[in-house]
N, C-alpha and C positions, 0 to 999 in steps of 0.2 A: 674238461673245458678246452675249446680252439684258441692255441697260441695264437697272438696276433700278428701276423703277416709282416716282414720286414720291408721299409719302402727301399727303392733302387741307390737312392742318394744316399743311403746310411750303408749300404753294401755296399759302393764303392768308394766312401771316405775312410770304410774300415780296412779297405784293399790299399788305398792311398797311403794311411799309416802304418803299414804293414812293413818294417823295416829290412827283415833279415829276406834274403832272396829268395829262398826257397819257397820257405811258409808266402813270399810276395806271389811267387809264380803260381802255384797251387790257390793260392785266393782269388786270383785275377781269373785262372781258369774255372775255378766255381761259382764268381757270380758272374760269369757268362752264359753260364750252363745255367744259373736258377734263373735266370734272367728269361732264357730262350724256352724254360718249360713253364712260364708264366707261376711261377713262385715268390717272384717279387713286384709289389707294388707301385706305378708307375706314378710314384710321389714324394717332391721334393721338400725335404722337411729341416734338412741339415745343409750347410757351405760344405763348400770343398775347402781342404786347406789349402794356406798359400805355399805350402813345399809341403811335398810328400817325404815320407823316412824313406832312409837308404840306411844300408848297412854301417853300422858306427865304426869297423872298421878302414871304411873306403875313404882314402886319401884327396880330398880334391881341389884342385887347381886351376887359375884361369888359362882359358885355351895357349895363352901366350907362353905359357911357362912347363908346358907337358914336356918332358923330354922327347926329343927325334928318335922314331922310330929309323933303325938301319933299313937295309934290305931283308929279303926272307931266310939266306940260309940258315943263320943259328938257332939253334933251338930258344934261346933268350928274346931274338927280333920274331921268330914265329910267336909264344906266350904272347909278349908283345902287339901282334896283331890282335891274335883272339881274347884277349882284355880289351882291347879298344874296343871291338864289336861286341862283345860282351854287352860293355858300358851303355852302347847305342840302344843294343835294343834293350837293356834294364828301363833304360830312362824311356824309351817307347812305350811300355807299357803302362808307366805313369801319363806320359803325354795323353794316351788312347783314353784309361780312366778320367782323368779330369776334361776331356774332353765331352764325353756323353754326361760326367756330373755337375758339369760348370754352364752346360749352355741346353742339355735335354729336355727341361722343364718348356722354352721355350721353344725346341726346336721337333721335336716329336719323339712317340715311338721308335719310327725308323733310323732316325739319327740314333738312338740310343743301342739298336738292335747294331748297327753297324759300327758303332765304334769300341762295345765291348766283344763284338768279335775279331777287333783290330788288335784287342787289350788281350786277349787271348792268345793269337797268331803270336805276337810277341813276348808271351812268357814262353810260347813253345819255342820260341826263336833264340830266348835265352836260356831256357834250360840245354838244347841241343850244345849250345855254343860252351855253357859252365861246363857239362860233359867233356869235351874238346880243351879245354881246358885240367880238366884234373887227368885226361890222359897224357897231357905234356908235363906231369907233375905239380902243376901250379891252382890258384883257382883266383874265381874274381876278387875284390880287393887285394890281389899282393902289388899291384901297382895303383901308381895315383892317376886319376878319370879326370878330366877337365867338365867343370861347371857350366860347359855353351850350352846347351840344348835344354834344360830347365828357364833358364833365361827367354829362349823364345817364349814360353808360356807366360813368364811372370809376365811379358810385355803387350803379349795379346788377352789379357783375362779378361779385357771390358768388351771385346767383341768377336763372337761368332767368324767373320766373316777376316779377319783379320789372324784370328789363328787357324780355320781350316788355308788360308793362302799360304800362311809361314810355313805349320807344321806340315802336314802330306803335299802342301802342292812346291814345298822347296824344299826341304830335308828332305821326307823321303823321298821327291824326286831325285835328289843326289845321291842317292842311294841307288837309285837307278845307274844313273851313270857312272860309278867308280865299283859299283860290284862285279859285272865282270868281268873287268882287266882283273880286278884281284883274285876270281875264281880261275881266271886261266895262269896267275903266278903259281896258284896253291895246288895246281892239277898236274904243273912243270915240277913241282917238289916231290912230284908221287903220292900226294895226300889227296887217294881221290874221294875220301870219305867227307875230309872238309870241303870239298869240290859241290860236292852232294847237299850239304849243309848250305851254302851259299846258294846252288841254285833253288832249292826250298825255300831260303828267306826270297831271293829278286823276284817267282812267281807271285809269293805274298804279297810284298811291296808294291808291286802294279796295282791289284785291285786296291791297296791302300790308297795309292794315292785317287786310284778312280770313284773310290768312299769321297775321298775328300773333295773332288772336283766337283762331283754330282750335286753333293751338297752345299757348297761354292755359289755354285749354278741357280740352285733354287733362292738361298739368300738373295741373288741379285737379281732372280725376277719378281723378288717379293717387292724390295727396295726399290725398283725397276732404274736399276744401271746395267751399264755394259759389263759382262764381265769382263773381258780381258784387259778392258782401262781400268775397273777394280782391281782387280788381280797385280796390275803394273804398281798401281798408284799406293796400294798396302804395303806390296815389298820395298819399296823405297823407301815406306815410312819404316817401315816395324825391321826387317831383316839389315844388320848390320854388316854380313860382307858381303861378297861378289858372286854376281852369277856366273860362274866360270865354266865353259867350256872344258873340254870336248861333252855335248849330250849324246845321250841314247835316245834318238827321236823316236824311236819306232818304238820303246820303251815307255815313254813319257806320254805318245801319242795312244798306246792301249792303256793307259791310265789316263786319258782324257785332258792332259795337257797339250796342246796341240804346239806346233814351233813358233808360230806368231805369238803367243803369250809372252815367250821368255824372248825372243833372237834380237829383239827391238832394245831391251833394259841388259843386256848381257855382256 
């Protein structure tokens, strides 16, 4: 007798409560993969939850209260780094997940194809990083992560068009921007393997955010608004700090952000 086909929405709510990182990473990458060999049903049958599991070890705190990172030399402020970014992209991968499982039903196929291959990129972004990590002797949760970036979603969950702006078209745009100054700290320390690791994640990045834009885009020719007065008028609402310079235009700009979006609200 033929087992019966699992739908897309129950694959990745079971990736959602997937807590311990590993077994997260390894799930995220497999139902991208059943996903893309048409093994899973393109049927929403289950919510997404409102928090995804995270490691019960992991310590967390509001952004306000994370202790300052120093500069890079000591081996303590390097771990340091590579747990923050860690952190980033653990929670990316959730962000990518509940994004195709929270808004795919109505958004398509292709939204769904595109953002578990976001949820993907980003467990391979965090497994490289955990790597990097237990060669400094350390691993993820030995330090406490600050709770911002989960918050974006809780606050965009009622609309499409309000979390593709927050999530890829501001985070990881800013990811754009501050990666790499930090990859050329990390390549002056002689670590050119983490140098290496960084420029793999900012290639990925791009096309993320150009997932996000694209999709963006269609949203607001559906609705038929402007995007870029969309795009303004959401981050005001929903994004709570600052769009702070210095950009990577030419960064932002192959990810389909263009500089008139942002240079105006910045």
């Amino acid at each position: 007798m033929k087992s019966a086909r699992r739908s897309v929405a129950t694959a990745i709510r079971d990736v959602l409560l997937t807590g311990e990182a590993t077994a997260k990473v390894f799930a995220a990458r497999q139902v991208a993969r059943d996903w893309r060999l048409g093994r899973l049903d393109f049927v929403f049958d289950v919510a997404m939850p409102d928090r995804p599991a995270w490691p019960t070890a992991l310590e967390l705190l509001p952004p306000g209260r994370m202790p300052r990172r120093g500069k890079m030399g000591s081996r303590r402020n390097r771990i340091a780094l590579w747990h923050a970014l860690a952190h980033i992209e653990f929670v990316a991968i959730d962000l990518a997940l509940d994004m195709a499982g929270r808004f795919g039903e109505s958004m398509g196929e292709t939204f769904v194809s595109d953002f578990l291959a976001v949820a993907a990129d980003e467990a391979m972004h965090f497994a490289l990083i955990a790597r990097k990590l237990d060669s400094l002797g350390s691993n993820y949760g030995a330090l406490p992560a600050h709770d911002g970036l989960w918050g974006a979603a809780r606050d965009t969950a009622h609309d499409v068009a309000a979390r593709l702006a927050i999530v890829p078209m501001v985070l990881e745009a800013r990811g754009l921007d501050v990666t790499p100054a930090t990859l050329e700290r990390v390549r002056a320390q002689g670590d050119e393997n983490g140098a290496k690791i960084l420029q793999r994640i900012l290639d990925d990045e791009i096309r993320h955010v150009a997932a996000g834009s694209q999709h963006f885009h269609a949203v607001c020719a559906t609705r038929g608004e402007n995007p870029r007065e969309s795009w303004q008028k959401l981050v005001q609402i929903h994004f709570s700090g600052e769009l702070k310079g210095p950009f990577n235009d030419s960064a932002r700009l192959a990810g389909g952000l263009p500089r008139d979006f942002y240079a105006a609200i910045a």
